[in-house]
N, C-alpha and C positions, 0 to 999 in steps of 0.2 A: 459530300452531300449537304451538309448544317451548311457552307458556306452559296449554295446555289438561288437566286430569288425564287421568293414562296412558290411562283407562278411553274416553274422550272422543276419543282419539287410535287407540285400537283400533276403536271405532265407525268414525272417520271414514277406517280403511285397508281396514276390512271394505267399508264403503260405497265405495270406488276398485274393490276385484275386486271388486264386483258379487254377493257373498254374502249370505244368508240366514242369519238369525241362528243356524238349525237347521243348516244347511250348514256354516257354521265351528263350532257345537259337535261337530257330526258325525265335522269332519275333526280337531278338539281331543281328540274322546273325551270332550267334556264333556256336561252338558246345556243346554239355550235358555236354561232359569233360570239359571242358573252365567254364561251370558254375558251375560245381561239385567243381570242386577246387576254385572257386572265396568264397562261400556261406563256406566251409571249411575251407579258410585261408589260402589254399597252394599257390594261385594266388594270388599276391597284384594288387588292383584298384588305378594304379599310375598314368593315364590317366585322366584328368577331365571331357575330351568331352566322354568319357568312363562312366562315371559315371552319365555325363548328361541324354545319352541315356536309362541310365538303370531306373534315375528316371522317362523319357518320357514314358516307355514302361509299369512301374506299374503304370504311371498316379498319382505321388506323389512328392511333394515338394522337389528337392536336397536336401539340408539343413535335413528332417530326414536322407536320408541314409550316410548323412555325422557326424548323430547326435551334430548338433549343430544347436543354434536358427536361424531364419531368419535374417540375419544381413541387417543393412541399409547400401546402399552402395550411395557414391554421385552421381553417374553416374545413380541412379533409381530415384534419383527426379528431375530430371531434365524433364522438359516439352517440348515440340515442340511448338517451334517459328516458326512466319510465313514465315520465309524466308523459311524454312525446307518445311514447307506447300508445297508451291511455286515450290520447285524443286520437291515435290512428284507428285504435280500437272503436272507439265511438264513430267514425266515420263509419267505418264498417258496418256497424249496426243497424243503420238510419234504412229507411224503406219508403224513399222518397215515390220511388215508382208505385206505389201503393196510396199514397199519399195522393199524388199525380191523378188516381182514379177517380176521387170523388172530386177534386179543385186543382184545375190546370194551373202548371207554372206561368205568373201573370207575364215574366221577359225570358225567353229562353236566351241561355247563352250562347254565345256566338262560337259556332264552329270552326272557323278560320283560327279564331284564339284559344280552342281546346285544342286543334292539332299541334300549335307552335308548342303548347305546353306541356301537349303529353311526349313530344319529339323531345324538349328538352331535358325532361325528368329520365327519359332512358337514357341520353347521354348523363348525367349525374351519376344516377346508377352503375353504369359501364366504366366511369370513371371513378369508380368507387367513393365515392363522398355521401358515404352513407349517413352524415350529422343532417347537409343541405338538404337531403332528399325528404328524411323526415322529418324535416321541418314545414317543408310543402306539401306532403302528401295528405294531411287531412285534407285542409283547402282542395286538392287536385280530386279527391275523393267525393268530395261534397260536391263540385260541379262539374264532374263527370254523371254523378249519381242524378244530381238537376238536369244536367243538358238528356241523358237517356230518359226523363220523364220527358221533358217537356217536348220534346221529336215525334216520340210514340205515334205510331198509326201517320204517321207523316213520311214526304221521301225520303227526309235527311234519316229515319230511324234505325237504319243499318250502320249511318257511318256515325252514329252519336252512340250504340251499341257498340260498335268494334272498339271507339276510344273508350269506353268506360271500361271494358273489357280489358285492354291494353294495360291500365290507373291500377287494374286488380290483380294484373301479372306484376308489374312493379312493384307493389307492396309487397305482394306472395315473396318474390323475394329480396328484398329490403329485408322483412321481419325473418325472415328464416337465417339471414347472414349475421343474427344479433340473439338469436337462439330463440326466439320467438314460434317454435314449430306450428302450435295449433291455429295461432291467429295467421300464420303463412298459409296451412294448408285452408284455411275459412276462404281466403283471399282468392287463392288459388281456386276452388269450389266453385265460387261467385262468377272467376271468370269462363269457366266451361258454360254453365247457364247463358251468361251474358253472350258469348261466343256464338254458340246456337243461335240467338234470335241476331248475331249481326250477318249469318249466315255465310261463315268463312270456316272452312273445315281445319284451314291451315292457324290459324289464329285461336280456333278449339284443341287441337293437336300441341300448340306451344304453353297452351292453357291445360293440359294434363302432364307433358313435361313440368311444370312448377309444382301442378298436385304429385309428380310420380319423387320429385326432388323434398315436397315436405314431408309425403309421408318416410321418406330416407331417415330423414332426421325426427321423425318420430319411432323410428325402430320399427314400424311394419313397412319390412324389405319385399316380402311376397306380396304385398297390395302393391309396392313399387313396381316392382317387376312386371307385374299381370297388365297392370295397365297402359305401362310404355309400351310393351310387347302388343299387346290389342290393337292400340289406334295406330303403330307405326305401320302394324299390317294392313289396316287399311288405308295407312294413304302411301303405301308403298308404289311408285312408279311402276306403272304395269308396257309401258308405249313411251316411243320417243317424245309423244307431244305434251306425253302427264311430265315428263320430267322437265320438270321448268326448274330453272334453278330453286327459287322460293319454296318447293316439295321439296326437292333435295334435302336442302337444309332443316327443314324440319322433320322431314324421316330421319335424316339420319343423325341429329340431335336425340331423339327419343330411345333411337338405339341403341346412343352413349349412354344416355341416362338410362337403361335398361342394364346395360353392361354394368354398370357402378353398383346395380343394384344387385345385378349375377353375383358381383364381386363381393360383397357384403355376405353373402351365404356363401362366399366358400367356392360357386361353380366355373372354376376356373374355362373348361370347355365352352360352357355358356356363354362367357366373357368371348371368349375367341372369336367366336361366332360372329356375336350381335357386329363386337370392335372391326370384325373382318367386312360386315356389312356395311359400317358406319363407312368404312375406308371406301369402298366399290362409290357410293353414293359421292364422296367429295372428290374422287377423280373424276366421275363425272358431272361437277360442278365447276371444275376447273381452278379452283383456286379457294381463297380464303375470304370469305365476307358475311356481312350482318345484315342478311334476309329475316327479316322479323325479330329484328335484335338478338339473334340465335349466334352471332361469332361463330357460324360452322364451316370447317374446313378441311383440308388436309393437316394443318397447325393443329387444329385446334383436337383433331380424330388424337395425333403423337400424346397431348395433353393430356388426355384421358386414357390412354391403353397406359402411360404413368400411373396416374391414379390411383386406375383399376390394380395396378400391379401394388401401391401401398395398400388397398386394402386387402389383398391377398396376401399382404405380409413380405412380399417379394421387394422391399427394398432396392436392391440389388438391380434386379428387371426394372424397377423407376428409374433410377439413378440412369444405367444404362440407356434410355429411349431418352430423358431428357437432353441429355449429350450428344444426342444426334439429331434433336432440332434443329433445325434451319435458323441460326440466328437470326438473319434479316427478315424470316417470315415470323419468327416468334415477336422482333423488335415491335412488328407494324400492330400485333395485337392490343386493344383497349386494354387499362391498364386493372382495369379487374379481374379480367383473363389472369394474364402474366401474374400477378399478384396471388392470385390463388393459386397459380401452377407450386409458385414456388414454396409458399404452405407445403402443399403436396409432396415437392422434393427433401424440405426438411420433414416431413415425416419419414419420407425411406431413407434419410443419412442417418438420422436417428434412430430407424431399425436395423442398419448394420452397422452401430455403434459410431461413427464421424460428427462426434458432438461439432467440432471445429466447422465444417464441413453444412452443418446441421443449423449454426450459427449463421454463417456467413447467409443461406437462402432468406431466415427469417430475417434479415437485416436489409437484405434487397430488396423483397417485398413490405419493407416498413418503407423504405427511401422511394419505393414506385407509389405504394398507394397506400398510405399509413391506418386508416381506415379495414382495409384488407387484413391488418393482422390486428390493431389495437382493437377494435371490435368485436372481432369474432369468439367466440369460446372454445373451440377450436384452438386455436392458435393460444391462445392462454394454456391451453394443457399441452401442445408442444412444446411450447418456451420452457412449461413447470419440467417435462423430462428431460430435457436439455440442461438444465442447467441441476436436475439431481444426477448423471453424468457427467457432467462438468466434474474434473478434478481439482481441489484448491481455489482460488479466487478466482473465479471468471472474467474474462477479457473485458473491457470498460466500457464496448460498445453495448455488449450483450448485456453488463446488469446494469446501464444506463435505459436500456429498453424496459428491461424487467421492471425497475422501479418507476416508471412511465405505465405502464400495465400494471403495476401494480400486485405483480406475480413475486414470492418471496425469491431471497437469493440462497 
């Protein structure tokens, strides 16, 4: 596969989701011609943000259709300091739309150049580079905040609503992946209101997934639960013509994240349920993709019935359903996905005692998205009981990490 031209390798991920050549040029903005010759080799892919697109759009890692491994880059370990925090925070605050009421914005920004930017920032995000993202996202916050003033009562004011919308779901989780819970769920909040006036139900629905994923990490599980459970029921596909894939995906995201949250009190039945619904929803979806940046799939359902199973203490039942992934459908996942899976797996090797085992997942998921584990706090309290497990002096990779994170040995 790494040694096929790029072209050859875009065919052969179009032909995994099961697209039409018109289909992917569709969802490219391109034409069939334009992709006939790229997948042929008559067109060269010399463009990077070109190529970016096209991994966004099969919901696949760059890095395959470049066929080369996931490189570590400096600028992906790097963590968000609080001063960063601070100016996101301040973004957040501002009430420019209010502002907007009594003195129009004198140049509103340009929409064409808020799309490119907020398409960008969810690839950042999904590629876990959580330093880059926070580094942009005040800026992204302040002129999404400007562009939804200044549309207002205008045509564009749905689609300068839905991006700002979008600006607030990337933050929500950006700062929750850095322990930031309150200023995640604010974010998350911002975006349901926002969601509402861009009038996308599906887009409000992804916007209470981040609120149902802060309040997780703020310890009220029963506010989690309630409210996935709620809005999944409502945009639960009633009719072949509601289930458009884009529903799909977002029911049966909310589901998962409904289940995690089952799973956190304990109701394992619960869990069954939701995870048995997630699944119904992504077979008939067909496959694996990133409908509203949601990564939902059949891949991505396995990943979470994991999970669910560490937070249920069940180990054991993680360990076992990771193992029976699909490597080449896990491979194609973004590498925040993967990256978090495998968090999740050293947590269940390290509840059936496999510090070795336990080791080896937090080390993959440093080498796929370093960010993914140097970040998280999370993952700092993994590494901490792994390595008070640890017999004797710990292998050189593992307290070569630690003292990197800065976790004692």
């Amino acid at each position: 596969m790494d040694e096929l031209p790029i072209g050859r390798r875009v065919a052969y991920w179009r032909g995994r989701r099961k697209m039409s050549q018109q289909v992917f040029a569709d969802r490219l903005g391109k034409s069939k011609s334009w992709v006939d010759k790229v997948e042929r080799g008559v067109r060269r892919l010399d463009k990077f943000s070109v190529v970016y697109e096209i991994a966004d759009v099969l919901a696949i890692d760059v890095q395959l259709l470049l066929g080369k491994d996931v490189e570590r880059k400096p600028e992906s370990q790097t963590c968000i300091d609080q001063v960063e925090v601070e100016e996101i925070r301040a973004a957040l605050e501002r009430y420019d739309q209010m502002n907007a009421f009594f003195q129009p914005v004198p140049t509103p920004p340009c929409l064409t150049e808020m799309r490119k930017a907020v398409g960008h920032a969810w690839l950042t995000y999904q590629h876990a580079r959580y330093g880059v993202i926070a580094r942009k996202l005040p800026q992204l916050l302040r002129e999404a905040q400007a562009s939804d003033s200044a549309f207002a009562g205008s045509e564009d004011s749905r689609e300068a609503a839905h991006l700002l919308g979008q600006v607030y779901q990337i933050a929500s989780s950006v700062l929750r992946k850095v322990g930031e819970h309150e200023l995640s769920w604010l974010a998350a909040d911002r975006s349901i209101a926002v969601s509402q006036r861009a009038g996308d139900q599906l887009l409000a629905g992804m916007a209470s997934h981040r609120v149902g994923m802060a309040l997780l990490s703020l310890g009220r599980v029963r506010s989690a639960l309630e409210v996935n459970v709620n809005i999944a029921n409502r945009l639960a596909p009633t009719t072949s013509e509601s289930a458009t894939p884009q529903r799909l995906s977002v029911y049966g995201l909310l589901l998962l994240t409904a289940a995690m949250a089952a799973a956190r009190i304990g109701d394992s039945a619960t869990v069954r349920d939701l995870v048995s619904g997630a699944e119904q929803a992504a077979r008939d979806l067909g496959g694996d993709f990133n409908y509203y940046y949601s990564s939902f799939g059949p891949t991505n359902v396995e990943l979470h019935r994991a999970a669910a199973a560490v937070e249920l203490g069940d180990g054991s039942k993680a360990i076992e359903t990771h193992r029976g992934i699909d490597t080449a459908a896990f491979a194609a996942l973004l590498p925040e996905r993967r990256a978090h899976h495998y968090l999740d797996i050293a947590r269940g090797y390290a509840q059936v005692g496999d510090v070795e085992n336990a080791s080896a997942m937090l080390l993959e998921g440093d080498r796929l998205a370093p960010s993914e584990i140097r970040c998280r706090p999370l993952a700092h309290e993994v590494l901490s009981d792994v390595l008070r497990r640890t017999r004797g002096t710990p292998p050189a990779p593992i307290a070569e990490l630690a003292e990197q994170m800065g976790v004692g040995v």
